[in-house]
N, C-alpha and C positions, 0 to 999 in steps of 0.2 A: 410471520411467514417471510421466509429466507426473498428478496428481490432475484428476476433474473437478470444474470450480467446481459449489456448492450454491447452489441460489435456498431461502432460509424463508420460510416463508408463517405469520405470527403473526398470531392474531387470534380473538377468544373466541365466532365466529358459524363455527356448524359448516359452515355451509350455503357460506358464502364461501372456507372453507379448501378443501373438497373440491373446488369449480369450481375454482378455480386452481390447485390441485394437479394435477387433471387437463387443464385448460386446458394449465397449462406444463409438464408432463409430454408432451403431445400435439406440442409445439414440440420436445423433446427434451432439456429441461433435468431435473438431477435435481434434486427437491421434496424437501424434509421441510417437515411442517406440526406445531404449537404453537398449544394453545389459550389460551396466558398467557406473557407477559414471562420469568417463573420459569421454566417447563420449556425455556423458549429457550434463557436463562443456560446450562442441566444439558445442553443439547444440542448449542449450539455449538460447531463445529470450526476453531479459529484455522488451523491447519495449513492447510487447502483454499481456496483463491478462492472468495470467493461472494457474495452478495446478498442484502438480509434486506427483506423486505415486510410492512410491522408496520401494523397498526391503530391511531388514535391514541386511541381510547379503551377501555380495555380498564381490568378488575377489578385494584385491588391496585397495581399498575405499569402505567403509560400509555405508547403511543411515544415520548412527548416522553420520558418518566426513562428508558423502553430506550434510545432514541437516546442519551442521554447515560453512558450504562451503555458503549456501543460506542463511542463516543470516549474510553474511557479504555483501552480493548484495545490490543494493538500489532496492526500491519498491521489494523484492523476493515476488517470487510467494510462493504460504502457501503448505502446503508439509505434506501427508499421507504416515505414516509408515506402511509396513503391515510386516508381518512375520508368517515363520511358526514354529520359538520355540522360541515364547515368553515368557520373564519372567519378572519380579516388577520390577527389575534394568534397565532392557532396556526401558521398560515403563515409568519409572520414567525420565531416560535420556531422552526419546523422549520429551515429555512434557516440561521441564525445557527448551530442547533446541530450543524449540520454533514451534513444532510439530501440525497440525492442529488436527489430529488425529494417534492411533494407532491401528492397525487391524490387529487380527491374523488370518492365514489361516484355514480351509478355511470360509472365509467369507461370508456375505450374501449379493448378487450381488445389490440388491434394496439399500441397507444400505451405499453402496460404494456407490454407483451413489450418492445420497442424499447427503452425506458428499463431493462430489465435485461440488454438484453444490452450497451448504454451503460455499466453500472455494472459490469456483469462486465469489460468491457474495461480500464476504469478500473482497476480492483481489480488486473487481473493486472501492469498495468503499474507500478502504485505498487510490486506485492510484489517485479517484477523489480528495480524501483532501490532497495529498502530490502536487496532481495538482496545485488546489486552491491556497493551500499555496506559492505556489511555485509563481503564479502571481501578490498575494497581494505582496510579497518581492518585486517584480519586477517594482510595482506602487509604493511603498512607498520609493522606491530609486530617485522616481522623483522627490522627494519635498526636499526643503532647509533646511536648521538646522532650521530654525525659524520655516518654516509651520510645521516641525517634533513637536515644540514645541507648536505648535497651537492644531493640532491634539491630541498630547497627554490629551489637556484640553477639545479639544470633546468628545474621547472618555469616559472618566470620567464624561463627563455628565454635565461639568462648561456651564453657557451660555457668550458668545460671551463679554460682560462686567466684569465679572470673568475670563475669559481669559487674556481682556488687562489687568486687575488690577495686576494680578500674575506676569505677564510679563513685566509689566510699558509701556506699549504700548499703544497708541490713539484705540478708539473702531472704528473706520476709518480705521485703521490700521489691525484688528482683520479682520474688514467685509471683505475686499481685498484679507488676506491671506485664509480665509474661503473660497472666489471664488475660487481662485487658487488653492486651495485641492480639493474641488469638482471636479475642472474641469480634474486634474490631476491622480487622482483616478478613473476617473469615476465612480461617487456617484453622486446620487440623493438626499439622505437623508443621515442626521447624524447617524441613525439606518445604513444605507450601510458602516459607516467610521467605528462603530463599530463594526461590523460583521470582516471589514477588516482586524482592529487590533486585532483582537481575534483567526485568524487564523495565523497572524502571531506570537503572542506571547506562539502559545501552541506548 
């Protein structure tokens, strides 16, 4: 069973956690709310898709140091800055630092919603293709130095005679290792060998 993504709501104004909690609560997102940077850290769930809405000025740790706290995660969930004395500099730093969006106060509640369920989309597709990728590595460790060198010539698009010529190997030899990929891959087609190594070489 698929996880629901989480939206966090950080930000050390009780009064704003609670509206938006229950504002995105009433859309049907689930909320957790954090009055600091710190208890976010202690609270965050790598595992789950999600979306984090941080304040940029907050006691101790600012969004700008969270945001950069969350680009050193793997899969980080994508992360809106909002504030209420925005200026070009902080804007600029958001953005550079890798900021899904930035939003000054007070904003328009439809425009928020929008921009996480943007970032929720986002999020789940990045985690599908670090998934992905992460499987193809997983098959392609199965195969020998030779089938690695077979494959290399599938994927390139050589046919099965151009393989052993490159290699000095019998096309006897070629067909065998070809079964053995397929079967160790799980591929059906040469089209699936290259889909595979193309996830894993980006």
């Amino acid at each position: 069973m698929q996880e629901r993504a989480l939206v966090y709501i950080v930000d050390d104004d009780a009064a704003v956690r609670h509206f938006l909690s229950f504002r995105l609560g009433m859309e049907g997102f689930d909320v957790r709310d954090f009055p600091d940077a710190q208890s976010f850290m202690q609270g965050y769930d790598a595992r789950r898709p999600g979306c984090v809405v941080a304040d940029l000025r907050m006691p101790r740790l600012s969004g700008l140091e969270l945001l950069q706290w969350m680009g050193a995660q793997a899969d980080a969930a994508p992360m809106i800055i909002m504030t209420g004395h925005g200026d070009l500099s902080a804007t600029v730093a958001a953005f550079r630092g890798g900021a899904h969006d930035f939003l000054e106060k007070p904003f328009d509640e439809e425009y928020l919603i929008q921009r996480i369920r943007h970032a929720l989309t986002q999020h789940e597709t990045t985690r599908r293709k670090v998934r992905l990728r992460r499987e193809a590595a997983l098959k392609y460790r199965r195969l020998s130095r030779r089938e690695r060198d077979v494959v290399s010539g599938l994927a390139a698009g050589r046919s099965n005679k151009e393989i052993a010529a490159s290699l000095g190997l019998g096309l006897r030899t070629i067909e065998s290792h070809r079964f053995q990929i397929m079967k160790k891959l799980d591929a059906a087609s040469v089209c699936d060998v290259t889909r595979l190594m193309a996830l894993i070489e980006e």
